[in-house]
C-alpha positions as CSV (number, residue, x, y, z in Angstrom):
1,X,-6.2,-108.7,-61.5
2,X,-4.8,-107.3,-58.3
3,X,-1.2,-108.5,-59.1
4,X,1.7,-107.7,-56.0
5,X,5.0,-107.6,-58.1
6,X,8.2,-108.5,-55.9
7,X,11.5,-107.1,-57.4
8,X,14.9,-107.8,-56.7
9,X,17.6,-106.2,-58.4
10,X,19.8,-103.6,-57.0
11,X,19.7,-101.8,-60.0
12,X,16.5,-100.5,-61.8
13,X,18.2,-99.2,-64.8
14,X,19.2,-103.1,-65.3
15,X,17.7,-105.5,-68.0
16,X,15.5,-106.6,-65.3
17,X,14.5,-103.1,-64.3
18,X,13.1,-102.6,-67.9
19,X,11.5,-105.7,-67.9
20,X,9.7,-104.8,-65.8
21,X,8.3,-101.3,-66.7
22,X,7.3,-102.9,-69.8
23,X,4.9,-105.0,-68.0
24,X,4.1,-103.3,-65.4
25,X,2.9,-100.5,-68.2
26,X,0.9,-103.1,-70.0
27,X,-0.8,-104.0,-66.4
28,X,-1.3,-100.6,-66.0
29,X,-3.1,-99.8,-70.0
30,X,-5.1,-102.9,-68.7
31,X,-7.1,-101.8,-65.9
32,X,-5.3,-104.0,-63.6
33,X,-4.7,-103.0,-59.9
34,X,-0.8,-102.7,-58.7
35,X,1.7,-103.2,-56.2
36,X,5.3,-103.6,-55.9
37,X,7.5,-104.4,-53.4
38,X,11.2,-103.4,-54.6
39,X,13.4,-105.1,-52.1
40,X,16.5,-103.1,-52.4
41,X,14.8,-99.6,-53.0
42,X,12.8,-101.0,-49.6
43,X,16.1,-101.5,-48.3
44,X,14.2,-105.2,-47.4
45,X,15.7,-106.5,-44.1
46,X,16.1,-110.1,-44.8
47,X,17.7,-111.3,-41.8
48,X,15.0,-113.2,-39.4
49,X,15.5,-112.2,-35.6
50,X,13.4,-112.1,-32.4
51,X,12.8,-108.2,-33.3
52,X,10.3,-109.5,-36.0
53,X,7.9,-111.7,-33.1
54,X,8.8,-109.1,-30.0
55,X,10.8,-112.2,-28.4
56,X,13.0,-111.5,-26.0
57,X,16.6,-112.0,-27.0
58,X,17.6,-113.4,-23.8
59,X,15.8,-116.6,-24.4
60,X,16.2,-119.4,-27.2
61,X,14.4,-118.2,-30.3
62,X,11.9,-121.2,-31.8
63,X,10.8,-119.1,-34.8
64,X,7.6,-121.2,-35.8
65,X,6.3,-120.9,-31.8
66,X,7.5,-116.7,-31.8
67,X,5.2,-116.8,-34.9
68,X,2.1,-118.3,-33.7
69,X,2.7,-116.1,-30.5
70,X,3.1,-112.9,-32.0
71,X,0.3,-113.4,-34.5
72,X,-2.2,-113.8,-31.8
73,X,-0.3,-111.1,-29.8
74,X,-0.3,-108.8,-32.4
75,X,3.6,-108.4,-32.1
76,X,4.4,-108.8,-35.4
77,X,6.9,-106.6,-37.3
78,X,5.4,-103.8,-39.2
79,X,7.2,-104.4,-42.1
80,X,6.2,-108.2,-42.1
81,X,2.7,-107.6,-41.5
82,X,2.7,-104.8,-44.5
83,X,4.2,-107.3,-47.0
84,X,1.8,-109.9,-45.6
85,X,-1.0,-108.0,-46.1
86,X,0.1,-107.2,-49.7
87,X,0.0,-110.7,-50.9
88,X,-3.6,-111.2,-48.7
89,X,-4.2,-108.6,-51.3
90,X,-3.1,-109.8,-54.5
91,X,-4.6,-112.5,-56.4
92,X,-1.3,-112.6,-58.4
93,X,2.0,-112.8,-57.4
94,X,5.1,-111.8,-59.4
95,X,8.4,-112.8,-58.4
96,X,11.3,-111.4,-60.8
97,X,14.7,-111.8,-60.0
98,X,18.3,-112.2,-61.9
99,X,19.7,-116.0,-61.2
100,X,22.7,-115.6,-59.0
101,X,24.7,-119.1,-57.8
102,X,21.6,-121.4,-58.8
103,X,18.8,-119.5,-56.3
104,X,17.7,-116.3,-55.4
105,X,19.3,-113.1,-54.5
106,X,19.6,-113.2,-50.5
107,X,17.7,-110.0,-50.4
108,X,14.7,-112.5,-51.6
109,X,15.7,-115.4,-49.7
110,X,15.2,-113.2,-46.9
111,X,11.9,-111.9,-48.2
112,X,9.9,-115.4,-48.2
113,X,12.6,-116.3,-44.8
114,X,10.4,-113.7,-43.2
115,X,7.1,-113.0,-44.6
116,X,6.1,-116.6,-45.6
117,X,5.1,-117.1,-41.5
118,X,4.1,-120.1,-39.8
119,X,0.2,-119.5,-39.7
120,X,0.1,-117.1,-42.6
121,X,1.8,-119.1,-45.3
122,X,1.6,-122.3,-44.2
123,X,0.6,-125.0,-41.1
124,X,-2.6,-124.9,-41.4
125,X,-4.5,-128.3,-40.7
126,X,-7.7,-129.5,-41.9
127,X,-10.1,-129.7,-39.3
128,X,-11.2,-132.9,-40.6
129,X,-8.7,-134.9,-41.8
130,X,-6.1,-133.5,-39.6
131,X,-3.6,-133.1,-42.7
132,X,-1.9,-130.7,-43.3
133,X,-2.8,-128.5,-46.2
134,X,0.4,-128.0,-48.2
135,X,1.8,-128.9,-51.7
136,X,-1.6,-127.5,-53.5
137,X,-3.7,-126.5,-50.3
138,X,-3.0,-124.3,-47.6
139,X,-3.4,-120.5,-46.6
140,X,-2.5,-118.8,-50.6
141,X,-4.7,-121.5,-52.3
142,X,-6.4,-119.0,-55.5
143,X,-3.4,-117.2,-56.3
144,X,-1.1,-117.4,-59.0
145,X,2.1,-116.9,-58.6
146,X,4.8,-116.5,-61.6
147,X,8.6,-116.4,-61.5
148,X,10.4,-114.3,-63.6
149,X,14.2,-114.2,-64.5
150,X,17.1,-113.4,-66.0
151,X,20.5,-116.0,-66.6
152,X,23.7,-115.0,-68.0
153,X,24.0,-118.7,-69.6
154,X,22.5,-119.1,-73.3
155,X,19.6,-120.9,-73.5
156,X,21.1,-123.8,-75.0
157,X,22.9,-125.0,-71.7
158,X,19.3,-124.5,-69.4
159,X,18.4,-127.6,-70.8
160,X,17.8,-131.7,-69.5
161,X,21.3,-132.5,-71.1
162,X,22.7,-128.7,-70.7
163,X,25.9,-128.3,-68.1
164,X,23.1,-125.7,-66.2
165,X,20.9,-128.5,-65.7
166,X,17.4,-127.6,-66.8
167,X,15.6,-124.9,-65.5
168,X,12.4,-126.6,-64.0
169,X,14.8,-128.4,-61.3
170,X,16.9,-125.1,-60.8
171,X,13.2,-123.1,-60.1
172,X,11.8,-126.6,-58.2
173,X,12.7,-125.1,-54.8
174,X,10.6,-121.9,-55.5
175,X,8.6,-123.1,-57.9
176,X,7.3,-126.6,-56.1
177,X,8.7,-126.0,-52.6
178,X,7.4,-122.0,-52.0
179,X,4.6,-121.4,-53.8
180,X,2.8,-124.5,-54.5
181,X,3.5,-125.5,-50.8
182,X,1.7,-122.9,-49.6
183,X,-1.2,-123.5,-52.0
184,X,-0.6,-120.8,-55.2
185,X,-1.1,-122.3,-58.5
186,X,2.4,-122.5,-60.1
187,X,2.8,-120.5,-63.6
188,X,5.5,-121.3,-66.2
189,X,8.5,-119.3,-65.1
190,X,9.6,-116.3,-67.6
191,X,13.1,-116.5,-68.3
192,X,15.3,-114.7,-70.4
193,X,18.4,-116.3,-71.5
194,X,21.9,-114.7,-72.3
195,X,21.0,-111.5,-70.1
196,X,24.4,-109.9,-70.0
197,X,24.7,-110.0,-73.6
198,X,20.9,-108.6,-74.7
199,X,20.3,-106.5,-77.5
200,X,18.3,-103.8,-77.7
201,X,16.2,-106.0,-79.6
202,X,16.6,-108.5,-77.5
203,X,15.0,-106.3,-74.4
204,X,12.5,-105.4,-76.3
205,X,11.2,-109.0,-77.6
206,X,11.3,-110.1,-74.2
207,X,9.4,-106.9,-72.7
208,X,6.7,-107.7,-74.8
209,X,6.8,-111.7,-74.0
210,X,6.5,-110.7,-69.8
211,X,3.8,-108.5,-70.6
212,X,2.0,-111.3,-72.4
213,X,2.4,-113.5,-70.1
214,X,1.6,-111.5,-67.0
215,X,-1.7,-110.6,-68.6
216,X,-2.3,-113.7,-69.9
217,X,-1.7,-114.8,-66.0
218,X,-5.5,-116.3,-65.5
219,X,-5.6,-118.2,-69.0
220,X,-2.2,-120.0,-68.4
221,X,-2.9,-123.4,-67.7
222,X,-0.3,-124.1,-64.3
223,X,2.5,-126.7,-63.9
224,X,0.4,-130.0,-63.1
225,X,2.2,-130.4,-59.8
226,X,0.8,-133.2,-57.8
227,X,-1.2,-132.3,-55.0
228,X,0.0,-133.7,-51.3
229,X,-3.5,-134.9,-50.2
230,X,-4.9,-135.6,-53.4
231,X,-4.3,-139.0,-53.3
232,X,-1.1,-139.7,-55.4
233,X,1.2,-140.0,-51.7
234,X,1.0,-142.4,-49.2
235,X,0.7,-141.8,-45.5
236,X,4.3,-141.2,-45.6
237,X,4.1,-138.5,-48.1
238,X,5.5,-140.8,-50.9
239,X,4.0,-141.1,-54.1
240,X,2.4,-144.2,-54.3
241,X,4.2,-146.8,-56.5
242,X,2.1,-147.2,-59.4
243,X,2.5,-143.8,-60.0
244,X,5.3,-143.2,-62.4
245,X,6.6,-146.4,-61.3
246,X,10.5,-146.5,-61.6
247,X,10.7,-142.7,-61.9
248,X,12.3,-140.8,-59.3
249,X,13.8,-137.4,-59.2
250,X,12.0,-133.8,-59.3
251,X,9.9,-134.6,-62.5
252,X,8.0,-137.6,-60.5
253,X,6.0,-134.9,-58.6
254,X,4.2,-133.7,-62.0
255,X,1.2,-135.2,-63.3
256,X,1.6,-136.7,-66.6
């Protein structure tokens, strides 16, 4: 695999930084082909202005028309472009992060904020159809892409009747709205439960578990996410209604 491993964790002596040696180690004994991007060792900018499209700041910023503008212009922020060309790289993507406030650390907010690009990541139309190819199709179609994290809640409260809430709809925006949007097939998240209170036991099971599952990345079956043009939605992008008729909510959008 070429597998482009996005960390962000300010610390790398943390749980999550030893996570992720563990794996990245087992890649490594593997044969497989590596990159990282460590957002706060990067010092990751994650802020989206007109210095990343060469717009000038004197006129009203439309960020998806500065995209398309400086990709053909070739005015695109080095840094962008680098990370960009990273994941043109990769045929498996790696996202590991600690669960802060329900979402992502800003740092990696601010990652996919400015490297998922109109014209790179996404809004890209069939030629024939004139859809657009999204939710299963579009520019990353044949990658993989797995998130991994940590959460200071035990496991028992990441659950359907938990007072988290369960942890497919808390990883829906990334999981469904990120990385199957833009085509990538959708792993099983990795997540490791009661972080702030692991053993050194604890660390170690759940090293081992990551590097499983990252090597394991291309015999994983993926979440059955419903494709958008596939068939199951309407011309409205609604799923049709005798499809999981009566069901609504996140879980409607799987195939069952």
């Amino acid at each position: 695999m070429n597998v482009l491993w996005v960390f962000a964790h300010p610390d790398s002596r943390s749980l999550n930084g030893m996570l992720r040696d563990t794996a990245q180690r087992a890649l490594s004994d593997c044969g497989h082909a590596l990159m990282e991007s460590d957002l706060y060792a990067m010092e990751w900018n994650p802020v989206v202005g007109p210095d990343d499209f060469g717009h000038d700041p004197t006129e009203r910023l439309r960020v998806p028309a500065a995209t398309k503008r400086a990709r053909s212009a070739g005015t695109m922020a080095p840094d962008i472009v680098a990370e960009q060309e990273k994941l043109a790289w990769a045929d498996t993507v790696v996202v590991q992060f600690p669960l802060w406030w329900y979402g992502l650390p800003a740092i990696l907010k601010g990652w996919f904020d400015r490297v998922f690009t109109m014209g790179f990541a996404f809004g890209i139309q069939d030629p024939e159809t004139g859809r657009t190819l999204r939710y299963g199709e579009g520019p990353l179609a044949g990658r993989r892409a797995l998130a991994v994290t940590t959460v200071g809640a035990r496991e028992t409260s990441i659950g359907p009747r938990g007072v988290n809430g369960a942890i497919e709809d808390i990883l829906f925006p990334l999981n469904h709205g990120t990385f199957w949007y833009t085509g990538m097939d959708v792993l099983p998240p990795v997540v490791v439960h009661s972080a702030d209170r692991a053993s050194a036991e604890d660390v170690e099971r759940a090293g081992k578990h990551l590097a499983e599952r990252v090597l394991t990345a291309w015999q994983t079956d993926p979440v059955p996410y419903r494709s958008q043009n596939g068939g199951d939605y309407d011309d409205a992008l609604v799923l049709r209604p005798e499809l999981a008729p009566g069901e609504t909510g996140l879980a409607a959008h799987l195939l069952r």
